[in-house]
C-alpha positions as CSV (number, residue, x, y, z in Angstrom):
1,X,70.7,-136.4,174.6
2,X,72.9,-138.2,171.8
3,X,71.0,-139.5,168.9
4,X,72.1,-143.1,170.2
5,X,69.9,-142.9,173.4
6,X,66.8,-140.9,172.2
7,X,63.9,-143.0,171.5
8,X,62.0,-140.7,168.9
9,X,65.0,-140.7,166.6
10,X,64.3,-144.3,164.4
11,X,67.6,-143.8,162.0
12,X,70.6,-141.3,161.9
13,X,73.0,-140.9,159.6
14,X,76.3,-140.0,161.0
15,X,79.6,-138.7,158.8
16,X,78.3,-139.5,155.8
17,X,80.2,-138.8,152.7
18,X,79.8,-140.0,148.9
19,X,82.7,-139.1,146.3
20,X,81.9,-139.8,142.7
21,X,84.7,-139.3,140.3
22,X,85.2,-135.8,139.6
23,X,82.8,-134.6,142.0
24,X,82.0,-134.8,146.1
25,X,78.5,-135.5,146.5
26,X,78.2,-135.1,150.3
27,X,81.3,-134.1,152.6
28,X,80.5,-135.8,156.3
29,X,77.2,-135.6,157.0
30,X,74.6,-136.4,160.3
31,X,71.2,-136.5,160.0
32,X,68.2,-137.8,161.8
33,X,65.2,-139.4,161.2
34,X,63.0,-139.0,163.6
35,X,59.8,-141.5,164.3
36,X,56.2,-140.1,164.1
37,X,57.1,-136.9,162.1
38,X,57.7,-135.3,158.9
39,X,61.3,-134.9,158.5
40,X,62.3,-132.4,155.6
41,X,65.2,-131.9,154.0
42,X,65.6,-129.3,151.2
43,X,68.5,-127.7,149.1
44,X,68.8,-126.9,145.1
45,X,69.9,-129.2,142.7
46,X,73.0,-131.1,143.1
47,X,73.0,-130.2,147.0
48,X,73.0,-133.9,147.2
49,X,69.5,-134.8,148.8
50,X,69.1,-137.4,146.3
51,X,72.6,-138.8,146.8
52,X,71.9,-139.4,150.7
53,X,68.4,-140.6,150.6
54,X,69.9,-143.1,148.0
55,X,72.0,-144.2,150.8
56,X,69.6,-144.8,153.1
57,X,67.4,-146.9,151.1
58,X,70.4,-149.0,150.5
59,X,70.7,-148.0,146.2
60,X,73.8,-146.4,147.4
61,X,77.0,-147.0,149.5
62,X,78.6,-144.3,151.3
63,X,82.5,-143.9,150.8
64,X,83.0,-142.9,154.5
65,X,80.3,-143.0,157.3
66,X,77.6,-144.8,158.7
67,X,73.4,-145.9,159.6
68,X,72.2,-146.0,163.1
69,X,69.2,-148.2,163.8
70,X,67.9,-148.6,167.3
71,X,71.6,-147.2,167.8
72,X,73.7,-149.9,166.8
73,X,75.4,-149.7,163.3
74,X,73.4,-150.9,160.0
75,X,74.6,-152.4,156.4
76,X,72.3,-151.6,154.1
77,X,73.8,-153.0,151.3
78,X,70.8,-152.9,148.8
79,X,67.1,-151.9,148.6
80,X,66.1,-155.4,149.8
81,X,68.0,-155.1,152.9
82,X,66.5,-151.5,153.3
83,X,63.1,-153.0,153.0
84,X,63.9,-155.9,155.9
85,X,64.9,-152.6,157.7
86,X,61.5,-151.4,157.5
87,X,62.7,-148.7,155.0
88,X,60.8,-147.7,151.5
89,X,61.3,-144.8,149.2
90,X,59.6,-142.9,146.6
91,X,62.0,-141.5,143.7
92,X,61.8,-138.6,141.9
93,X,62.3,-140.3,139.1
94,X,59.4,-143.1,137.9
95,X,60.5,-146.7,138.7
96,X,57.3,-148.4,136.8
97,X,56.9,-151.1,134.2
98,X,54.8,-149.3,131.6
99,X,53.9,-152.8,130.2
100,X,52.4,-154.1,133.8
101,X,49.7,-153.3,135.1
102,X,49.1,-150.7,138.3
103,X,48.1,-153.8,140.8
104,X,51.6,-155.6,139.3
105,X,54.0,-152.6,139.8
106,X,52.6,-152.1,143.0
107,X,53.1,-155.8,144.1
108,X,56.5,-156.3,141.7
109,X,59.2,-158.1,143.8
110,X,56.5,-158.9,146.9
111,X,53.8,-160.7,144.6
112,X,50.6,-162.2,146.4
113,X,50.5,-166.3,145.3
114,X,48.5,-169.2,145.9
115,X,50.7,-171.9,147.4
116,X,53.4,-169.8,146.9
117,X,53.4,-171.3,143.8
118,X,51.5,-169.2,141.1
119,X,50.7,-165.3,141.2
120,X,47.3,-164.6,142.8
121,X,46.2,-161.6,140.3
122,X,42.6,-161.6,142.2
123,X,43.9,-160.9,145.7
124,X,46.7,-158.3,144.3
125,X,44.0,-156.9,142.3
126,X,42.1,-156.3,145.6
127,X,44.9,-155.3,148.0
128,X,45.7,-152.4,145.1
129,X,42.0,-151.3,144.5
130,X,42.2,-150.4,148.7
131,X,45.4,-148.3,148.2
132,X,44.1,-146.4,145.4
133,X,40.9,-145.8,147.0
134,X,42.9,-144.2,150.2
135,X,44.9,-142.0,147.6
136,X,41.0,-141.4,145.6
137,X,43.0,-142.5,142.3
138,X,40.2,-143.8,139.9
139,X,41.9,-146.0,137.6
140,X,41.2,-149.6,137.6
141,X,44.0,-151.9,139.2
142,X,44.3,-153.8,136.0
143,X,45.3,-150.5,133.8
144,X,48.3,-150.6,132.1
145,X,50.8,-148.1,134.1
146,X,52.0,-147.0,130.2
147,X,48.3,-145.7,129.8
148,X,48.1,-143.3,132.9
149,X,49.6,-139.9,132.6
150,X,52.5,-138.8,134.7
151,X,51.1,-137.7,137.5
152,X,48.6,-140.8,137.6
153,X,52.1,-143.1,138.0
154,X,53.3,-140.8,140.8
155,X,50.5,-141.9,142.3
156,X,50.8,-145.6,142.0
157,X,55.0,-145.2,143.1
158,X,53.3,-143.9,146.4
159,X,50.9,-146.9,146.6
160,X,53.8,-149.3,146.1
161,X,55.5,-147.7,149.0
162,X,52.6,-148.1,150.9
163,X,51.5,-151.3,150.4
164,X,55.3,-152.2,152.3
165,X,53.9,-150.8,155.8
166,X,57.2,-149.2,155.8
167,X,58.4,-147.8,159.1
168,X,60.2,-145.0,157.6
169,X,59.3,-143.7,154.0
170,X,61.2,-141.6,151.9
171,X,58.8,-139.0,149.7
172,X,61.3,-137.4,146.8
173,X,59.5,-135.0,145.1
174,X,56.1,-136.7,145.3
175,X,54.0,-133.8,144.5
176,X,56.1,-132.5,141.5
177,X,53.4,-134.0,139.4
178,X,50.2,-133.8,141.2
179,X,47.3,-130.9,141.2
180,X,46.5,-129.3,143.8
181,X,43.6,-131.8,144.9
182,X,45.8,-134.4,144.8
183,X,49.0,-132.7,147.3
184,X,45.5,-132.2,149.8
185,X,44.9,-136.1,149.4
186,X,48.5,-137.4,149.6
187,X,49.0,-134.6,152.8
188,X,46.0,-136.5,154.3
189,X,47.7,-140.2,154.2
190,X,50.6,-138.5,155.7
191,X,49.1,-137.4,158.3
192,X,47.6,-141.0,159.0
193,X,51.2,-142.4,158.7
194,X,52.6,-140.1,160.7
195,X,49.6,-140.6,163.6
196,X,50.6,-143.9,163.4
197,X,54.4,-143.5,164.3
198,X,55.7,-143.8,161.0
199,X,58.7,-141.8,160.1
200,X,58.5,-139.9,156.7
201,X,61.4,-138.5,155.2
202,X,60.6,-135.6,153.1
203,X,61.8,-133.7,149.7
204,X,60.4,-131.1,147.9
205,X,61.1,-127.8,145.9
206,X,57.8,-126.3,147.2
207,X,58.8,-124.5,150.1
208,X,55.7,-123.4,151.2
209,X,54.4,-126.9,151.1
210,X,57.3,-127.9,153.6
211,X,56.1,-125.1,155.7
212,X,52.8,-126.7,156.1
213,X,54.1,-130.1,156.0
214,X,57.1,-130.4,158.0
215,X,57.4,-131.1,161.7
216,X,61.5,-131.0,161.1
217,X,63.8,-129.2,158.7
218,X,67.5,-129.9,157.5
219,X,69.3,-127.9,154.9
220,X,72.0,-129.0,152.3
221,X,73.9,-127.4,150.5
222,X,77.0,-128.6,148.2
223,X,76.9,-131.6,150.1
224,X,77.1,-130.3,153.5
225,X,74.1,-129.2,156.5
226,X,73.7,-125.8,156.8
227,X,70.7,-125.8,158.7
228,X,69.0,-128.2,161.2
229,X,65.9,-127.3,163.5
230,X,62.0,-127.3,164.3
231,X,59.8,-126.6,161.7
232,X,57.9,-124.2,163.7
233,X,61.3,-122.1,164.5
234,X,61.8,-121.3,160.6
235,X,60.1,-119.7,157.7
236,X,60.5,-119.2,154.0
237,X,63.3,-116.9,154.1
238,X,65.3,-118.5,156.6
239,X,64.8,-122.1,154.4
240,X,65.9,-119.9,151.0
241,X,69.0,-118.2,153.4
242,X,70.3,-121.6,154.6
243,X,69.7,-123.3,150.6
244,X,71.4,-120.3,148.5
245,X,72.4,-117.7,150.7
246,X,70.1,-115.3,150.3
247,X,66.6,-114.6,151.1
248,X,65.3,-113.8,147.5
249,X,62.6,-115.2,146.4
250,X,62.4,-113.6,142.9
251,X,61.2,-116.4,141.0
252,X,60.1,-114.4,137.9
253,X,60.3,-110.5,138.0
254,X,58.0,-108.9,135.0
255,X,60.6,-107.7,131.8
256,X,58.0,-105.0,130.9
257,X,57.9,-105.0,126.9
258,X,55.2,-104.3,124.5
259,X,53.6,-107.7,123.0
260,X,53.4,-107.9,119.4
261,X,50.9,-109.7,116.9
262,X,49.2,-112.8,116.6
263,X,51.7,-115.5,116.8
264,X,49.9,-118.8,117.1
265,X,46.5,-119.5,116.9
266,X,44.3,-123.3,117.5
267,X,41.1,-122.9,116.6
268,X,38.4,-125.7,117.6
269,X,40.8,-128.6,118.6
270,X,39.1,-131.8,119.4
271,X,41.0,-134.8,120.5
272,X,38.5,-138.1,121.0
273,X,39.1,-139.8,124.1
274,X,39.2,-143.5,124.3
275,X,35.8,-144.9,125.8
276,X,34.2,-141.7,124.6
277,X,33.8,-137.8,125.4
278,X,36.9,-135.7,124.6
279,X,40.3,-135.6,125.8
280,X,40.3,-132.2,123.9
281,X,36.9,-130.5,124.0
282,X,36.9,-127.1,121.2
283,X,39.4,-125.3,122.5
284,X,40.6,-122.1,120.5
285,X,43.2,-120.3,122.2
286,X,45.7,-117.4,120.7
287,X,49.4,-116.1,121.8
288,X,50.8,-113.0,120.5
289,X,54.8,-112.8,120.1
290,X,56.3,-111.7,123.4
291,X,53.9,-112.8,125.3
292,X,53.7,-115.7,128.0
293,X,50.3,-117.9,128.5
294,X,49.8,-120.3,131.7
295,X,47.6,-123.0,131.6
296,X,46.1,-124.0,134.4
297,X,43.8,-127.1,135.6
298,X,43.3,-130.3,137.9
299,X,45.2,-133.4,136.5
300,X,43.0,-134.9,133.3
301,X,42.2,-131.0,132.2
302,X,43.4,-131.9,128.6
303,X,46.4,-129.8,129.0
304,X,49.4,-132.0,128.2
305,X,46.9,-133.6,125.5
306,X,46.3,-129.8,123.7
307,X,50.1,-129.5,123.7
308,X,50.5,-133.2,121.9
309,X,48.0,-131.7,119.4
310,X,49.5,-128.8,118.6
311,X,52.7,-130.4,118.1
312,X,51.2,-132.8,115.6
313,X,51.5,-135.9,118.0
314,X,47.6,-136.5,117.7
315,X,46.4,-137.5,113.8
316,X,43.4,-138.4,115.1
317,X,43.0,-134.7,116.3
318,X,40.9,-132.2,114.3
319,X,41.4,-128.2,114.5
320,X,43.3,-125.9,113.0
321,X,46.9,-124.5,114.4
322,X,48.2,-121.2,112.7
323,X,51.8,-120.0,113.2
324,X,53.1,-116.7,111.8
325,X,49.5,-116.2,110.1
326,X,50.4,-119.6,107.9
327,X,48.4,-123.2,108.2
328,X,50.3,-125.7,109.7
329,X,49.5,-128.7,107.4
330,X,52.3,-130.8,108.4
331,X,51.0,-134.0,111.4
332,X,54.1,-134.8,113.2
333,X,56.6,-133.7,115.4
334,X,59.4,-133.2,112.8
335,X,57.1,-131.3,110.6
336,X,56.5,-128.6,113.5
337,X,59.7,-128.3,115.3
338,X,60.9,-127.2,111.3
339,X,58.1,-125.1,111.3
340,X,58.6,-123.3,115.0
341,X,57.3,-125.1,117.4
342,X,59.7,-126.9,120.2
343,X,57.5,-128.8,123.0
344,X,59.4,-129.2,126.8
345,X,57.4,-132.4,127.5
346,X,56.6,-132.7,131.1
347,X,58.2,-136.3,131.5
348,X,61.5,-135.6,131.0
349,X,62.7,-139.2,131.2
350,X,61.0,-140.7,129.0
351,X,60.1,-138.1,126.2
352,X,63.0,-135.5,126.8
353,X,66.3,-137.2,127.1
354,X,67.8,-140.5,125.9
355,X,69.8,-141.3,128.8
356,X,72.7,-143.1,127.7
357,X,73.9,-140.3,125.2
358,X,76.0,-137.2,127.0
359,X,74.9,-133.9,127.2
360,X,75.8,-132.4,123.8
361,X,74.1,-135.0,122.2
362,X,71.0,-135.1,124.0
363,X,71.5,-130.9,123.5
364,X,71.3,-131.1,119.7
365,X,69.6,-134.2,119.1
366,X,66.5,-131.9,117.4
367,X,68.7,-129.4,115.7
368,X,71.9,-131.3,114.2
369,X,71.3,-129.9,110.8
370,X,72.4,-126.6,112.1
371,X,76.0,-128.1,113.0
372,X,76.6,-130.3,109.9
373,X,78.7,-129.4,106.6
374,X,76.8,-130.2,103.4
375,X,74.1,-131.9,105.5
376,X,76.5,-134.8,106.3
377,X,79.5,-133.9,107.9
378,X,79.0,-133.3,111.8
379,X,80.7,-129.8,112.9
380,X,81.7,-131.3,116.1
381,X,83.7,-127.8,117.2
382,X,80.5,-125.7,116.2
383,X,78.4,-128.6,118.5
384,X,80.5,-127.8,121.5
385,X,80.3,-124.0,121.1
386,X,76.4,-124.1,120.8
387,X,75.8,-126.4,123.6
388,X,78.4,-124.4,125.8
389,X,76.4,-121.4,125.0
390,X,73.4,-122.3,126.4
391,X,74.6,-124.6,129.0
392,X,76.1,-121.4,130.8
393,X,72.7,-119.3,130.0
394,X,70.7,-121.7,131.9
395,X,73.7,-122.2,134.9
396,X,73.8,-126.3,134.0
397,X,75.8,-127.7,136.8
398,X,77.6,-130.2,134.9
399,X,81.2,-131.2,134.6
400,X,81.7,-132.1,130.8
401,X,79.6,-131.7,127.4
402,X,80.6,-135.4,127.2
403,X,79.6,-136.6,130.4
404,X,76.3,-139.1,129.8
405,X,73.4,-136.9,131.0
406,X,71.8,-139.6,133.6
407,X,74.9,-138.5,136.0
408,X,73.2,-135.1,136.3
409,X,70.8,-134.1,138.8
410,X,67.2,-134.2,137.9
411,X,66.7,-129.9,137.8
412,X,70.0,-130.0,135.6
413,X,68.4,-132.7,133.2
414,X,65.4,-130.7,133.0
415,X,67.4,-127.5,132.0
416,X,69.0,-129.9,129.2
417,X,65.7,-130.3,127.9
418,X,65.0,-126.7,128.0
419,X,68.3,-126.2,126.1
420,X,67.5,-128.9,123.3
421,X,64.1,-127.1,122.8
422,X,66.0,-123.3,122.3
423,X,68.6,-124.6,120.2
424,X,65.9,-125.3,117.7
425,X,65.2,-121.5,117.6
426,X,61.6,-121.6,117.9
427,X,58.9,-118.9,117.2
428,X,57.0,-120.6,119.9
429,X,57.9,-122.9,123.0
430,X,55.6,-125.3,124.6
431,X,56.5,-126.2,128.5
432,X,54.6,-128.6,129.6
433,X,55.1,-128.3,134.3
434,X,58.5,-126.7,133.0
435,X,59.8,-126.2,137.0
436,X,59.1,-130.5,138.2
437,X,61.9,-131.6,139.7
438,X,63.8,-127.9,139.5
439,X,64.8,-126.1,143.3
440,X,64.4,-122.4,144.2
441,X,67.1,-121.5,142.4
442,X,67.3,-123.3,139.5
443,X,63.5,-122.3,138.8
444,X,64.4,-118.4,139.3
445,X,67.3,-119.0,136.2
446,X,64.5,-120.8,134.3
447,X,61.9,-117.8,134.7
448,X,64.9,-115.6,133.5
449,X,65.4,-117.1,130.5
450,X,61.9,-117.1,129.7
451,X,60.6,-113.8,130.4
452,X,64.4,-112.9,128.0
453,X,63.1,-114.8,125.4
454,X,59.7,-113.2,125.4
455,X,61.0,-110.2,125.7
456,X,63.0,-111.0,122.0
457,X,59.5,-111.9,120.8
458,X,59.2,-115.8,121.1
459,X,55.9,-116.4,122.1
460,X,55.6,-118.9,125.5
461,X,52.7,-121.0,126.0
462,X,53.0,-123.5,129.3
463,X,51.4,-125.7,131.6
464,X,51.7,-125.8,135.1
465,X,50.1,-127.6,138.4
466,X,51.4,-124.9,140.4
467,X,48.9,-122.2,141.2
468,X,51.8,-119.5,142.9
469,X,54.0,-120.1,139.8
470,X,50.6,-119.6,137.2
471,X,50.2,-116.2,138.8
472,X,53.6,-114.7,138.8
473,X,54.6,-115.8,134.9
474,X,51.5,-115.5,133.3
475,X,51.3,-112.0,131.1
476,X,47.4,-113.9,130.5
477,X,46.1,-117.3,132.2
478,X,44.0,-120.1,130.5
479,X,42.0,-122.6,132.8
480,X,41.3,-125.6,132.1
481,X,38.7,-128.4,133.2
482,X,37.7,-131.7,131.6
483,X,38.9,-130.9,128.3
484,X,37.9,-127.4,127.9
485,X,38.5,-124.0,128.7
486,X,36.7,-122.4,131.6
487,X,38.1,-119.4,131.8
488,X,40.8,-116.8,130.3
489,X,41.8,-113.5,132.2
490,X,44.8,-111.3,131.8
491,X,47.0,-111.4,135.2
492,X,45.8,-107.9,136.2
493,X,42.3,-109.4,136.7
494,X,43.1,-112.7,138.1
495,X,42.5,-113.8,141.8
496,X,43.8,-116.9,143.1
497,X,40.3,-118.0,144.4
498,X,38.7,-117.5,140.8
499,X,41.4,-119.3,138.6
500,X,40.9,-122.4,141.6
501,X,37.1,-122.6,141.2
502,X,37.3,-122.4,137.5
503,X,39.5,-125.4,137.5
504,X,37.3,-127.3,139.5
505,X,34.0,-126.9,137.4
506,X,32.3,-130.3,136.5
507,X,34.2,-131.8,139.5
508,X,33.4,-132.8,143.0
509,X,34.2,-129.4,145.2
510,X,36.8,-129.7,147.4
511,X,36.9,-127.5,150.7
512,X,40.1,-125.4,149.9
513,X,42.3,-122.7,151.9
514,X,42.4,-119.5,149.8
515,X,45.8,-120.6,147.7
516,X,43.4,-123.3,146.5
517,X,45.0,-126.6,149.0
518,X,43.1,-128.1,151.8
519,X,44.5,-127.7,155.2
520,X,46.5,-131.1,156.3
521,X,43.9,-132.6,159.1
């Protein structure tokens, strides 16, 4: 049966291709959407997943091809016209107005009035408090987005989607940010979307979550399908196979080196939270040179906010932060990237990269002392050899040093960021969720590089919502709940099970599988 005459498929794609200059983004392909089911599709960075769900929700124009709808040829010449079609996305990348509230970015564009005449904040205010309830987000409606923390705003992208009673909804990368609890909450809505014939397209790096998620799989790779079928015909290694060519799923084999002494130590840090309590709640922690430390916890642990306080981004916080067995005295950012310290911050958008500079500037943005002559003169050769160095450690996928970073994919922008933070030479390296946004085989080059750099004696302390990844990188693992630690345990004594219930402590108990994620009902 052609996709034309079958009633389960809602949209196909058919010969699509997308040429940028310099560079083919997708090279003629089909692909269907099919009503009432989970439709993945998967591929590492710059495999062009972004490029052809851009497409579809009308950001994009193909160069050659065409949209089927009910089997008669669509223009979807902008997002507006993609709505009309019934058609909403999710990005990867945040599309809020820090400045509105959560109630006005969901509503932005399709606000609620009285007469049509004047916004009606009440009734929006309402309509937003029932989405967030279905997703169990907390916050009030009236919050400023610019207040929540990044996964909190993925959150309120996926309201605004809903609240369009979209007929087919594009998910890219909506868990990248979320804890565990929340993937089992947004796996629930899907469920009930999909139960109700709605069409969800799918992207995500987590392949065992597409496993469980998926009712349909389709594979790209540099810009072409390798790969189309039912999800119950494939598994892990046959999704890795059709992405990279290779069933290894290595992400981060063990360098085996001896660790050596105390590298950094925060002793008792506090950080007051606003309304009361602690963001921060006494927490000393240590990490000896060569070794690497995951934190783990549920969104609003305090783990991003230790990591702003150890880089001097909190005065307000108290504690004490050793490095090298020396009193770091110094309260801002500056002060401790001179002294050691580099942070990966885990919004890479907004605090990594400033995206209208190219990618040797955003490369050596915190270490331009190192290429300048008598502290004025910019070495402009000596730039280009250090950012080509580590471009080509971490396997950046880009086409020029000069090119302006936002044309990269969002894995390669993260490993930018990575390459700004080592090209400070650190003692110690903060990565806050290091791997959002970064495929299979991008994360395995990440891993590399930091079990390398442990292995030279830079000491690795990082956050992460991904329980699998905690596990395999960790030499020791931290867990965090409500602003304190609830548990530390070298990796030879943890068990998935025990570094789960830890992070749930002073929370409502959630029934869990034993990787710590609720089944999808």
């Amino acid at each position: 049966m052609s996709a034309s005459s079958n009633p389960d498929i809602v949209l196909s794609v058919r010969g699509a291709t997308k040429v940028y200059p310099g560079t083919q983004a997708l090279k003629g392909v089909d692909f269907d959407v099919r009503r009432g089911a989970v439709n993945v599709l998967v591929g590492e960075n710059g495999a062009g997943k972004s490029t052809l769900m851009k497409i579809i929700a009308g950001v994009e124009q193909p160069t050659e091809g065409q949209i089927l709808m009910g089997g008669e040829p669509v223009t979807l010449s902008d997002t507006a016209a993609a709505a009309k079609h019934g058609i909403g996305i999710v990005f990867q990348e945040l599309n809020l107005f820090p400045n509105m509230t959560i109630a006005e970015n969901i509503f932005i564009g399709r606000e609620k009035t009285r007469g049509g005449i004047d916004i009606d904040a009440k009734a929006q205010n309402a309509e937003a408090a029932k989405l967030l309830k279905r997703l169990e987000h907390a916050n009030d409606p009236a919050t400023p987005v610019g207040d929540l923390r990044i996964g909190e705003q993925q959150i309120v992208e996926i309201a605004k989607v809903l609240a369009q009673d979209a007929r087919i909804i594009i998910m890219d990368e909506p868990t990248s940010a979320l804890s565990a609890a929340e993937v089992d909450i947004l796996f629930r809505v899907i469920g009930e979307l999909r139960a109700q014939g709605v069409a969800i397209v799918y992207i995500s790096h987590r392949l065992e979550e597409l496993v469980r998620i998926g009712d349909y799989i389709t594979v790209l790779r540099d810009g072409r399908i390798t790969g189309s079928r039912p999800m119950g015909e494939v598994d892990v290694p046959w999704i890795v196979r059709a992405m990279i060519g290779s069933a290894s799923k290595d992400f981060a084999k063990t360098i085996h080196h001896d660790y050596g002494p105390e590298l950094l130590t925060v002793e008792d840090m506090t950080l007051p939270r606003k309304g009361g309590g602690f963001a921060v709640d006494h927490v000393s922690l240590s990490l000896k040179s060569g070794e690497i430390v995951g934190i783990y916890g549920l969104m609003g642990a305090g783990r991003s906010e230790l990591f702003d306080c150890i880089m001097g981004r909190m005065p307000e916080a108290k504690g004490r932060v050793t490095l090298a067995g020396q009193e770091l005295t110094e309260r801002s950012i500056h002060g401790r990237i001179k002294r050691g310290i580099a942070l990966i911050p885990e919004d890479r958008k907004a605090e990594g990269l400033v995206q209208i500079l190219s990618v040797a500037e955003n490369m050596t943005m915190s270490s331009l002392a190192a290429f300048t002559r008598a502290g004025i003169h910019l070495d402009v050769a000596k730039e280009k050899r250090g950012v080509a160095e580590f471009v080509k450690k971490l396997a950046v996928k880009v086409a020029s040093l000069d090119a302006p970073v936002s044309s990269l994919s969002g894995g390669n922008q993260q490993k930018i960021v990575i390459g700004k933070a080592l090209m400070t030479g650190p003692k110690v390296l903060l990565m806050d969720e290091p791997s959002r946004g970064i495929d299979i085989g991008a994360k395995a080059e990440v891993f590399r590089v930091m079990r390398e750099l442990a292995a030279q004696g830079l000491g690795i302390l990082f956050v992460t919502s991904d329980l699998e990844e905690v596990m395999e990188l960790s030499d020791r693992i931290v867990v965090m709940s409500n602003g304190k630690i609830t548990g530390e345990m070298a990796r030879a004594e943890a068990a998935e099970e025990k570094v789960v219930a830890l992070s749930f402590l002073g929370h409502e108990p959630h029934k869990t599988t034993g990787s710590g994620r609720r089944e999808l009902q």
